[in-house]
C-alpha positions in Angstrom: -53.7 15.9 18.4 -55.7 16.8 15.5 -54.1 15.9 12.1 -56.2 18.2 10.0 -54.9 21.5 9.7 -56.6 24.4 10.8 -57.1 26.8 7.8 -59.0 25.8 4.3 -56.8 24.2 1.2 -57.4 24.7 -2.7 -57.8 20.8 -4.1 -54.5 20.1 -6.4 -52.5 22.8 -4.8 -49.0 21.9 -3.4 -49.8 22.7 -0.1 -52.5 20.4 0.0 -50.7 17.5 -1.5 -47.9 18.1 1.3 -50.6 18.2 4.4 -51.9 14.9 2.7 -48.9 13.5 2.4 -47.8 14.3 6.1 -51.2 13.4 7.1 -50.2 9.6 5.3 -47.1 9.5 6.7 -48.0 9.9 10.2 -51.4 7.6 10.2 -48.7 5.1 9.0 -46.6 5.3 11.7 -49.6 5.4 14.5 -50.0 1.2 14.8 -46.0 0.9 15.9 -46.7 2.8 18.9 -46.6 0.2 22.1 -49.3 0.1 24.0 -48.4 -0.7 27.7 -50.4 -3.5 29.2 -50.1 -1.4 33.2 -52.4 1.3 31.9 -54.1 0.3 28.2 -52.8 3.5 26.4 -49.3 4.8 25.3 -47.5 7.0 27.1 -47.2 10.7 25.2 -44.5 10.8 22.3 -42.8 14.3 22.7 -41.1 16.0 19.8 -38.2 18.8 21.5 -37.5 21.4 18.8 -34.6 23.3 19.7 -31.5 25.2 18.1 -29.3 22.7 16.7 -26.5 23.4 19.3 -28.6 22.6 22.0 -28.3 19.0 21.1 -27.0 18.2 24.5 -29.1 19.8 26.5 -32.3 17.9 24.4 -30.6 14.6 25.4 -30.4 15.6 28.9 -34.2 16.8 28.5 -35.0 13.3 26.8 -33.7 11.7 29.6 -35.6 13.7 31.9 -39.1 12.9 29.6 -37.7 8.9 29.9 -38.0 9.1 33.6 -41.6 10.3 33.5 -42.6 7.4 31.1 -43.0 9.8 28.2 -41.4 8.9 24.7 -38.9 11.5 23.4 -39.3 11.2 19.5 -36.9 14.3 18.3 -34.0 11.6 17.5 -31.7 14.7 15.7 -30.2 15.1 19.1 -29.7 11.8 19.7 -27.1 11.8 16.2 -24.1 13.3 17.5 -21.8 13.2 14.4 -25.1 15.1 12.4 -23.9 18.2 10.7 -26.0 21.1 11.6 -25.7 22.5 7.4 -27.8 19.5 5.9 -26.3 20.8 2.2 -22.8 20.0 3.1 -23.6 16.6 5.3 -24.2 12.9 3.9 -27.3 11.3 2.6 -27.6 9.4 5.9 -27.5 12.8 7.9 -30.0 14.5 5.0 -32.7 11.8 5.8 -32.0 12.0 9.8 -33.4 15.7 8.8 -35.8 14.3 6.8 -37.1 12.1 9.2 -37.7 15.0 11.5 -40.9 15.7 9.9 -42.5 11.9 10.6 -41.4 12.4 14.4 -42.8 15.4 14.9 -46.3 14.0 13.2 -46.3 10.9 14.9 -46.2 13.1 18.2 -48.5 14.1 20.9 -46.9 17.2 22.2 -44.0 20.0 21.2 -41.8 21.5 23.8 -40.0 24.4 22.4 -36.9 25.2 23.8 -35.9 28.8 22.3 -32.5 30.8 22.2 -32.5 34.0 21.6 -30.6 34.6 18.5 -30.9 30.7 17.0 -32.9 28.0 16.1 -34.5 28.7 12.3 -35.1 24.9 11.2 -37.1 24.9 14.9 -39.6 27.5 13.6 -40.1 25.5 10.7 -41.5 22.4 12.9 -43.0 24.5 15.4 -45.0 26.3 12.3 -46.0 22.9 11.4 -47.2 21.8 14.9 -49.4 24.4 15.1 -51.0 23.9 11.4 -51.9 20.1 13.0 -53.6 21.3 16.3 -50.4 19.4 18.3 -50.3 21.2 22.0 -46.9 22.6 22.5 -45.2 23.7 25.6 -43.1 26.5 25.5 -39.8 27.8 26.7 -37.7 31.2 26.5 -38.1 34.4 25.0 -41.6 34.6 23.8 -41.9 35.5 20.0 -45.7 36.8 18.9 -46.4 33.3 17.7 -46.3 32.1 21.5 -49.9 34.1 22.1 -51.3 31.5 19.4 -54.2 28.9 20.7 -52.5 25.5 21.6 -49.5 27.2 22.8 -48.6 27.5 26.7 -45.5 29.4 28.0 -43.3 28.8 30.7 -40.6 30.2 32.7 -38.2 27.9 31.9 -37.5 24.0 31.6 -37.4 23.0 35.1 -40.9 24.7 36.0 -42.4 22.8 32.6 -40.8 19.6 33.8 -42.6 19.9 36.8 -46.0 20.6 35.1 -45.1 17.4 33.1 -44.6 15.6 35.9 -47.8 17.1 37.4 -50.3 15.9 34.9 -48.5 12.6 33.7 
């Protein structure tokens, strides 16, 4: 995963102190990942960015990445009482929303798991996973962004499980 971003940035400009200050935030984060003494690396840390009422089905895909040995980091699902309209939920739901930002950096890899119809906060971080170089795995109705470099489509989840499984 490259952290830089791949277009240029004015010095002083908002944009560049928010890439810097992503950039920070996830080279903080990078020595509490484990290493596992069986192989001598970490396993992959996968961010799933999906609609927010596919919460259950990202836990059931979490569990699925678990038994593979990779690390699901997209803890939103994992919050079942978090309200899907951050303005109306509680500070400890805002910064579960918050936090999203610091998983997705601190990640090796995006699967994107689309509805038709839904998901506008998962554009947002799969915008941003693109702007760092992160690989992402797609699923569902394409949308022109899909044809981007770093991006690879699928069928659907079982067939990109299976590719997971493949090259783990």
């Amino acid at each position: 995963m490259s952290a830089l971003p791949k277009f240029p940035l004015r010095p002083g400009g908002d944009r560049a102190r928010q890439v810097i200050e992503d950039y920070d935030r996830m080279r903080a984060r990078i020595p509490q990942l484990q290493i596992d003494p069986a192989i001598g690396w970490t396993w992959p840390r996968v961010y799933v960015a999906a609609p927010f009422e596919e919460a259950s089905t990202v836990r059931t895909i979490h569990r699925m990445l678990a038994n593979m040995r990779y690390v699901p980091t997209s803890a939103w699902a994992e919050n079942d009482g978090l309200s899907a309209n951050v303005l109306e939920s509680t500070e400890a739901n805002r910064q579960i929303h918050r936090s999203n930002i610091d998983a997705l950096l601190s990640s090796d890899l995006m699967i994107v798991k689309r509805v038709k119809g839904s998901g506008g906060e998962m554009f947002v971080e799969f915008e941003r996973a693109l702007q760092y170089g992160m690989t992402i795995l797609w699923t569902g109705p394409p949308i022109l962004s899909t044809y981007r470099d770093g991006v690879t489509t699928f069928p659907d989840m079982a067939k990109l499980m299976a590719w997971l499984e493949q090259v783990r």
